[in-house]
Every structure is written in structure tokens, then in C-alpha cells.
C-alpha positions as a Markdown table, in Angstrom:
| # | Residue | x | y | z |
|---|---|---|---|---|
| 1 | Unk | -89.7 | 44.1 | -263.4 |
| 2 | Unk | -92.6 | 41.7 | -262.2 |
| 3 | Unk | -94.7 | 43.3 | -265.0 |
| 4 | Unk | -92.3 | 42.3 | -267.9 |
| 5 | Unk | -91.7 | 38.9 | -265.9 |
| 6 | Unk | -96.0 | 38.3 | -266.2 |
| 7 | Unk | -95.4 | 39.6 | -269.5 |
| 8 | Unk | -92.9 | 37.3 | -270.4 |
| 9 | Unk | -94.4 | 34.1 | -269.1 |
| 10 | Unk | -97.9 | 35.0 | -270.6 |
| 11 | Unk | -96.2 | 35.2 | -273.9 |
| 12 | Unk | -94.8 | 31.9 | -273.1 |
| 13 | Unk | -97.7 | 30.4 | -272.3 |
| 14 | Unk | -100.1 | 31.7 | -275.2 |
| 15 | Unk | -97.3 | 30.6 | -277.3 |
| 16 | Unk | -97.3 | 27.2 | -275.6 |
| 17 | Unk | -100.9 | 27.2 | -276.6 |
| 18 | Unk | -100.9 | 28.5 | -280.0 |
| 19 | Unk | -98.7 | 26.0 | -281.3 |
| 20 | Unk | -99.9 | 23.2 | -279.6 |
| 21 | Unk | -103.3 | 24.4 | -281.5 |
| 22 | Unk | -101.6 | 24.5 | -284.7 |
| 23 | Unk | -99.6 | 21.1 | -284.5 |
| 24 | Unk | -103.2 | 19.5 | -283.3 |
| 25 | Unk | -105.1 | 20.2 | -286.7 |
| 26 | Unk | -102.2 | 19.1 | -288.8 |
| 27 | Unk | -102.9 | 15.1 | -289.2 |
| 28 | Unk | -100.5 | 12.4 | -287.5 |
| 29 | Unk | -98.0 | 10.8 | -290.3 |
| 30 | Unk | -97.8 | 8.0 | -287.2 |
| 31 | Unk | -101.2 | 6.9 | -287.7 |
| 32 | Unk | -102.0 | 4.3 | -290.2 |
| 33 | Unk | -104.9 | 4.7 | -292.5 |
| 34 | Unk | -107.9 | 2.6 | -291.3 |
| 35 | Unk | -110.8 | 1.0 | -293.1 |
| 36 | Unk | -113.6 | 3.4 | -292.7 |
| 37 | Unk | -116.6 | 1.3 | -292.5 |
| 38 | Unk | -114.3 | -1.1 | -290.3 |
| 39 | Unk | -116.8 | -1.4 | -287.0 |
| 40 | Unk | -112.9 | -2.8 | -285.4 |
| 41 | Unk | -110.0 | -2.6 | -286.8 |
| 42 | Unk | -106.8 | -4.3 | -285.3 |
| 43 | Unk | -103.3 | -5.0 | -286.0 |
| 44 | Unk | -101.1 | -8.6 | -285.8 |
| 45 | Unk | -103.8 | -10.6 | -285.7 |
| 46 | Unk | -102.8 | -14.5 | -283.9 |
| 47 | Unk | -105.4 | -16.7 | -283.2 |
| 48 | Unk | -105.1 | -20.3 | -282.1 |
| 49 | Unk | -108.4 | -23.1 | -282.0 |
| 50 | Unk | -108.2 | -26.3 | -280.3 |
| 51 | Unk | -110.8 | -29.2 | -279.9 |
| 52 | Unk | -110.4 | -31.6 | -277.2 |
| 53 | Unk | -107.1 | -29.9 | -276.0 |
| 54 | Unk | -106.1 | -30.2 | -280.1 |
| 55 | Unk | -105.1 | -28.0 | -282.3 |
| 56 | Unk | -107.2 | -27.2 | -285.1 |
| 57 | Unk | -105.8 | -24.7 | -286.5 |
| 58 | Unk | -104.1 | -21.6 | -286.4 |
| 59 | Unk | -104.1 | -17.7 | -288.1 |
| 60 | Unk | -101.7 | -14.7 | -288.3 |
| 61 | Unk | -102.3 | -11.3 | -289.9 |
| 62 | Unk | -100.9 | -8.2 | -290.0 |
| 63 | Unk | -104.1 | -6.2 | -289.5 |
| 64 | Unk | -107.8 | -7.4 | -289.0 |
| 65 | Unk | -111.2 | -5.1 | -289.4 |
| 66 | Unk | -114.7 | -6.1 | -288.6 |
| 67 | Unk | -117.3 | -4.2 | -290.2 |
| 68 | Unk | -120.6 | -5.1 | -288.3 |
| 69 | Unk | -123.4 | -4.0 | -290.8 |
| 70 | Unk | -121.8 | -6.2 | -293.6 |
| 71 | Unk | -121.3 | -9.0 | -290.7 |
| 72 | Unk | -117.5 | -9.7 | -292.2 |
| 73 | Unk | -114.1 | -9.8 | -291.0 |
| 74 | Unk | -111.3 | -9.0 | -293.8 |
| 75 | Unk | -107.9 | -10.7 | -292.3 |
| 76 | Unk | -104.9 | -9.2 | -294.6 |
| 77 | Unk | -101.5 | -10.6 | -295.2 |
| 78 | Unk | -102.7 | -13.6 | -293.4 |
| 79 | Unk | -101.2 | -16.9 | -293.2 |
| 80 | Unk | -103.0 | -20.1 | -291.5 |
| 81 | Unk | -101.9 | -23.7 | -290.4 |
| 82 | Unk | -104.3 | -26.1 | -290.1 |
| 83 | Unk | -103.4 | -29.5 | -288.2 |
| 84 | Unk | -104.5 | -32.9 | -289.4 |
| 85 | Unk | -105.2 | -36.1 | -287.9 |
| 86 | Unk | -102.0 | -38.2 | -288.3 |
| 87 | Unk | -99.6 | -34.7 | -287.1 |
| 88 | Unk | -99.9 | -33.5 | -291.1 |
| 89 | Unk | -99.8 | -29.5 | -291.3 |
| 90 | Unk | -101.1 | -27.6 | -294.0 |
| 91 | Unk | -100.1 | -24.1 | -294.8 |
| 92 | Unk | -102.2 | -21.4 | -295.9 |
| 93 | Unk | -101.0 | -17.9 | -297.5 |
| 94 | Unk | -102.6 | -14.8 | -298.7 |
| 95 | Unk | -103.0 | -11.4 | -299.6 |
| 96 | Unk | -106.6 | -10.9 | -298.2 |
| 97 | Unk | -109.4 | -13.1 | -296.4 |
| 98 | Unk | -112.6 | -12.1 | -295.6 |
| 99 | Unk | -115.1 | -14.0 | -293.3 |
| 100 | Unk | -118.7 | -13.8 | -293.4 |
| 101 | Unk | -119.5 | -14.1 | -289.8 |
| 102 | Unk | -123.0 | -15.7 | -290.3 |
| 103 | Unk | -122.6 | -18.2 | -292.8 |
| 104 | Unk | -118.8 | -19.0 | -292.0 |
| 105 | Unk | -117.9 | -18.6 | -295.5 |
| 106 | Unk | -114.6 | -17.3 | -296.4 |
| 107 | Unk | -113.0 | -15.5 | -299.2 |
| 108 | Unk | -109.0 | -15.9 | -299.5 |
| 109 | Unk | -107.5 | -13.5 | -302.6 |
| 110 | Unk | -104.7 | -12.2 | -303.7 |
| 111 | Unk | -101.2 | -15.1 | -304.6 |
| 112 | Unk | -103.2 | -17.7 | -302.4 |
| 113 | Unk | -101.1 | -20.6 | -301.6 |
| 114 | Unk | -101.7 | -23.8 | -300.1 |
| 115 | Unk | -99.0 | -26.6 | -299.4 |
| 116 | Unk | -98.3 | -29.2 | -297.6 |
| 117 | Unk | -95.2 | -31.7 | -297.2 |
| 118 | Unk | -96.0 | -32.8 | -300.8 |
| 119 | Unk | -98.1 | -30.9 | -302.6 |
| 120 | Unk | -98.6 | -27.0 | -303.5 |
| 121 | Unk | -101.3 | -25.2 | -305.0 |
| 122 | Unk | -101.7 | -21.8 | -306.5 |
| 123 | Unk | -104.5 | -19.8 | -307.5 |
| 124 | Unk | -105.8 | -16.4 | -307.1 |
| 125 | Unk | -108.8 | -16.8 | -305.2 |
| 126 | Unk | -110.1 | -19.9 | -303.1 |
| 127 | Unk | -113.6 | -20.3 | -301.8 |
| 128 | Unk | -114.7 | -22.3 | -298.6 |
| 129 | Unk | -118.6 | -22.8 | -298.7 |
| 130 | Unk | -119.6 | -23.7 | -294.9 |
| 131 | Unk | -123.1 | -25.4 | -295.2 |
| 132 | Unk | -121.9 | -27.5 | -298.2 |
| 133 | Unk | -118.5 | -28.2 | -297.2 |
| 134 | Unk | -116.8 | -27.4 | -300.2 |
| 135 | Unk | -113.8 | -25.6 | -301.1 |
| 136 | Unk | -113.6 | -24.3 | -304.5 |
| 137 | Unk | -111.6 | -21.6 | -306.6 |
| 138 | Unk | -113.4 | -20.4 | -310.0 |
| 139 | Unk | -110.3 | -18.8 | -311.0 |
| 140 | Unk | -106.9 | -21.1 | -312.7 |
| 141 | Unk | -105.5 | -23.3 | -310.0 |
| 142 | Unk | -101.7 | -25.0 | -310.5 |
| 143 | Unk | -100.7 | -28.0 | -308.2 |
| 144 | Unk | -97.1 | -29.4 | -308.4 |
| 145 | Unk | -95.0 | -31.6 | -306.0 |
| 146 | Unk | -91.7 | -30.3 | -307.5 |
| 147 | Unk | -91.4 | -32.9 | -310.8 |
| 148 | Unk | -94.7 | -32.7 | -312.0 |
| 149 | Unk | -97.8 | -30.4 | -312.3 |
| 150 | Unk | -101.3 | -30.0 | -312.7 |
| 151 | Unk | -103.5 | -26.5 | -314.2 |
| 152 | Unk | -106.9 | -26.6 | -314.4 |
| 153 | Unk | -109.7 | -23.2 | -314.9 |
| 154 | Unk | -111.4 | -24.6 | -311.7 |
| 155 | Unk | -111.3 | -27.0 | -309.0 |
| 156 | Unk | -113.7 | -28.3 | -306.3 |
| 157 | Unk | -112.9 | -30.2 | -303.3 |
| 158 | Unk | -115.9 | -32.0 | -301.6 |
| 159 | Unk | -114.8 | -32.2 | -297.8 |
| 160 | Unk | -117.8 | -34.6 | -297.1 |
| 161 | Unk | -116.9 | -36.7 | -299.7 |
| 162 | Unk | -112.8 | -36.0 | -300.4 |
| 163 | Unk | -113.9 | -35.9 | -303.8 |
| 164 | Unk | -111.3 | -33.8 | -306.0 |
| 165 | Unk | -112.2 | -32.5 | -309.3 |
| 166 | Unk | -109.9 | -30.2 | -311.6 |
| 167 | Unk | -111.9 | -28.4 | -314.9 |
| 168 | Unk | -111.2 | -27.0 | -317.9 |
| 169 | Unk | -108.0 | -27.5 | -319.9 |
């Protein structure tokens, strides 16, 4: 009887193993895919940055990877609010941004668009050049308030300056 009981709970046991082995190389349907050269990757991304106890502005995505060697962050499904002087907010949403951590320049793609109380804009990629201060999209832009509208093959937007200019047709 102890025999067969040893037996019995050794069979259990290797059993125990064996199909913990087996369920172990079989990969996790849980896991989401992640970004392999991603150095970090994260999910629900909220960021706030204030000035003087003010806030700048703030960011939301739904996952975030930094990949070190390149020296960029990619934020995607991301949506920002930047706060003005005068309590104006302006509204930020996209499919994709990426940040290049040494110059500060950034990359939004993918149904980017920006609105505030009056004004929206469309387009499908928008630059932000840090050392010139610029923001500019090479790619069509539409801006409407609702009764009228504006399309243009580029537009610039001197932040030094506040200098708008719309190109091309």
C-alpha cells in the first residue's frame, strides 16, 4: 500500500511538472507584442509640466517606448493639452509621436489634430523644429472654424515671430 501511495504521488508530481514544462514554452496570448529595439517600453502614458507652479502642458498615451541607441521616444495614440497665457487650451491628437531626446524635435503622424475654442486643423503629419522654433507640416493641412475653411500643401508657424504662412493651392 505505501508503495502504490509513493507511486501515486510521484506520478502526480512528474505530471505536475511535465505540464507545467509544456504550458511554459507555449507563448502568453496575455502579453502584448512590444517594440523590439524599445530600450523601455510602457503603457498609459500621463505626464503633466508646470513652470512657476503653471501648467504648461500636459500628455496621455496609451503605450510609450524609448529606444536608447536611436535617442527617441515614440508616444502612440497620444493626445496633449497645452495651456496658454490668458487660460486658452489647445488640444492635440494623434496616431503616433516620436521625440528626439537630444534635439527636442518631435514628430506627430497619423489623423493629427489640433483645435482650440475656435479653430481646427487637420493634417497628417506636423513637425516641431526646437532650435528654430518652428512648427511646420509638409504634408496638406485644412483649418476651419465651423463656416469657413482654409487647405493649403504646407504650412509654417514661426513661434518667435507668430508668423503664419499657408502654401500651395
Amino acid at each position: 500500500t505505501l508503495i502504490s501511495v509513493i507511486i501515486i504521488m510521484l506520478s502526480i508530481i512528474m505530471g505536475f511538472f511535465i505540464g507545467r514544462q509544456h504550458r511554459s514554452t507555449e507563448p502568453d496570448e496575455t502579453v502584448s507584442p512590444v517594440n523590439s529595439e524599445a530600450s523601455i517600453s510602457i503603457d498609459k502614458v500621463h505626464q503633466v509640466v508646470t513652470r512657476d507652479g503653471k501648467k504648461e502642458w500636459s500628455l496621455d498615451a496609451n503605450s510609450a517606448q524609448y529606444v536608447i541607441p536611436k535617442k527617441i521616444a515614440i508616444f502612440n495614440d497620444l493626445s496633449a493639452i497645452y495651456f496658454l497665457k490668458g487660460g486658452e487650451k489647445v488640444y492635440l491628437k494623434a496616431d503616433k509621436g516620436i521625440l528626439h531626446t537630444e534635439s527636442n524635435d518631435i514628430e506627430i503622424t497619423g489623423n493629427v489634430v489640433v483645435k482650440n475654442n475656435n479653430y481646427q486643423l487637420k493634417t497628417e503629419v506636423l513637425h516641431y523644429d526646437h532650435e528654430r522654433k518652428k512648427i511646420y507640416s509638409e504634408t496638406p493641412v485644412r483649418i476651419f472654424d465651423g463656416i469657413s475653411s482654409l487647405v493649403a500643401e504646407s504650412m509654417t508657424l514661426d513661434l518667435n515671430t507668430n508668423n503664419l504662412v499657408f502654401d500651395g493651392k
